[in-house]
N, C-alpha and C positions, 0 to 999 in steps of 0.2 A: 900667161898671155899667149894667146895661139897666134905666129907669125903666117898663118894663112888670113885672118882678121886683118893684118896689118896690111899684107899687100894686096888685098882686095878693094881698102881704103885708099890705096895709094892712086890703083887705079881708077879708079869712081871718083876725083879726088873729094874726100871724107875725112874731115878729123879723127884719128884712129881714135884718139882719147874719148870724141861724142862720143862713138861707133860702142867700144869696150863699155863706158857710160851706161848706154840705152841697155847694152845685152844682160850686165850684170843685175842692173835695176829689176828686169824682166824677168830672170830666170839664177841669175847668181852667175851664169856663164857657164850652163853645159843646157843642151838642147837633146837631149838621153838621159831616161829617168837611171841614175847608175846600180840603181839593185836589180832592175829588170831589163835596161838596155834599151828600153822601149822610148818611142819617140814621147818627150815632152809635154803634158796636154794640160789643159782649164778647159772643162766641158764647161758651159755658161747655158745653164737651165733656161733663164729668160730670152733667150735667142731664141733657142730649141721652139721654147710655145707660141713664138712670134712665127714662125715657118710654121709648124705642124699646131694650131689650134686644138685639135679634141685626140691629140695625143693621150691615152690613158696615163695615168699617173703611175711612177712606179721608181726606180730605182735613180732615174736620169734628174727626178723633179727633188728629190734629197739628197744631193752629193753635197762631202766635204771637200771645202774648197783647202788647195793646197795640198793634199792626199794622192799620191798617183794613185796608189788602188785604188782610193775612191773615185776616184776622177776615172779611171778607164772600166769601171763597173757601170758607174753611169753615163759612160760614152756609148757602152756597148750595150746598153738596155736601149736607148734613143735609136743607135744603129739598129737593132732589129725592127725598130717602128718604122725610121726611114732613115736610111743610110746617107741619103745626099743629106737633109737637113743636120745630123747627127756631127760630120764633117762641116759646115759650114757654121754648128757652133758651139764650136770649140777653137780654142787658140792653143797655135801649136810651134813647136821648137826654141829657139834659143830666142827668138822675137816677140813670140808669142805671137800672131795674127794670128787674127778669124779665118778662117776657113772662108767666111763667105764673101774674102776678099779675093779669090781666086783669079778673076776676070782683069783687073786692075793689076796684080802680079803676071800676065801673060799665059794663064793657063786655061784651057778649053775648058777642065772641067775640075772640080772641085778635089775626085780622086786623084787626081794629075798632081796638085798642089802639094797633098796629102805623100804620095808615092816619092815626088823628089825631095821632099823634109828628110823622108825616113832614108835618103841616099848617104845622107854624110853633114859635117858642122859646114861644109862651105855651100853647099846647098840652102842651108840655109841663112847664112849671113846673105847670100845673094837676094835670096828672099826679103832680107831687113831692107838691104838698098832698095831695091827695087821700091819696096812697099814707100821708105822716105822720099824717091826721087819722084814717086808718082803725085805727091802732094806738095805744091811750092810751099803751102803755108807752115806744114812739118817741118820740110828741108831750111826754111828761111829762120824758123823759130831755132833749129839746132844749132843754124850757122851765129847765130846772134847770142846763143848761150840762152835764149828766154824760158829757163826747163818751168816756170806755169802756163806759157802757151802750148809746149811741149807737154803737158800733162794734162792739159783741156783737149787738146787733140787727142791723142792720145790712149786716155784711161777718161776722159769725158769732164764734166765740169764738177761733180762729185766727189773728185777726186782725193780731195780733202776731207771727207764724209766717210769715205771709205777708210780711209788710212787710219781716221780716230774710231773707226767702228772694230778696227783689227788691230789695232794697239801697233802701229806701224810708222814707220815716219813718211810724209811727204814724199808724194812720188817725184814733186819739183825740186824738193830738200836733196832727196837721196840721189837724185838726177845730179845734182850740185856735188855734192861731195864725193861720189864717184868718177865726174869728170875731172875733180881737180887729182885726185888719186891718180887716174891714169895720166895726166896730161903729167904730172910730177917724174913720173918713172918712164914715161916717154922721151924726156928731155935730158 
């Protein structure tokens, strides 16, 4: 448990146990791929073709998901098509956000977003608040424990679709059982 998490929650006031909750759920709790050090990514193909339409097809439009290499081969094929788009859809660090949520985190421009990720873990837990506090209906569903409005927010209404398509639990479930985990060892 990283005591920079805690006292960022402290200040923001934030249930550390949601906070730890959401990151682990997201990423397991590191926002640095640890074989190559590299910042965290989900390139998310369907984004990519919503922004760049006649994009040629290639390396960006078959990534394995949950792969860093795969994941940062096909960032970097999309990158060389178009770089803003490229950055804008992929979700990145320990929270995982879009990229093309840049504006709404405080940042002029999408590299900006991108460039303070890769500064360090409290840059980007900053990033997580930021992201929860800019939505009341996120921040109200944590406060309330509601992790299936929390996971229709979130990861969308599919959420359940996806999880049984990956052989995965519940992002509301797993949302559940990691806050009581943290809340236990908190107290």
């Amino acid at each position: 448990m990283d005591k920079r998490i805690i006292d960022i929650c402290k200040k923001q006031d934030i249930d550390a146990a949601i906070l730890l909750a959401f990151i682990s759920v997201e990423t397991g709790g590191i926002g640095f791929d640890r074989a190559t050090g590299k910042l965290l990514i989900q390139f998310e193909p369907s984004w990519f073709r919503k922004l760049v339409p006649y994009a040629p097809s290639g390396k960006w439009s078959v990534n394995k998901v949950d792969v860093q290499t795969k994941e940062w081969e096909a960032f970097n094929n999309a990158f060389s098509i178009n770089p803003n788009a490229a950055m804008e859809s992929t979700s990145i660090g320990l929270g995982q956000i879009m990229g093309l949520h840049y504006k709404r985190l405080g940042y002029s421009n999408v590299g900006d977003m991108w460039d303070d990720a890769k500064r360090g873990i409290e840059q980007q837990v900053w990033q997580i608040v930021k992201f929860i506090k800019s939505d009341g209906r996120l921040e109200r569903a944590l406060r309330r424990k509601d992790w299936a409005t929390v996971a229709r927010i979130y990861n969308g209404s599919g959420y359940l679709q996806i999880a049984k398509k990956y052989g995965r639990i519940p992002y509301d479930k797993a949302m559940e059982q990691e806050y009581n985990k943290f809340k236990n060892s908190l107290t």
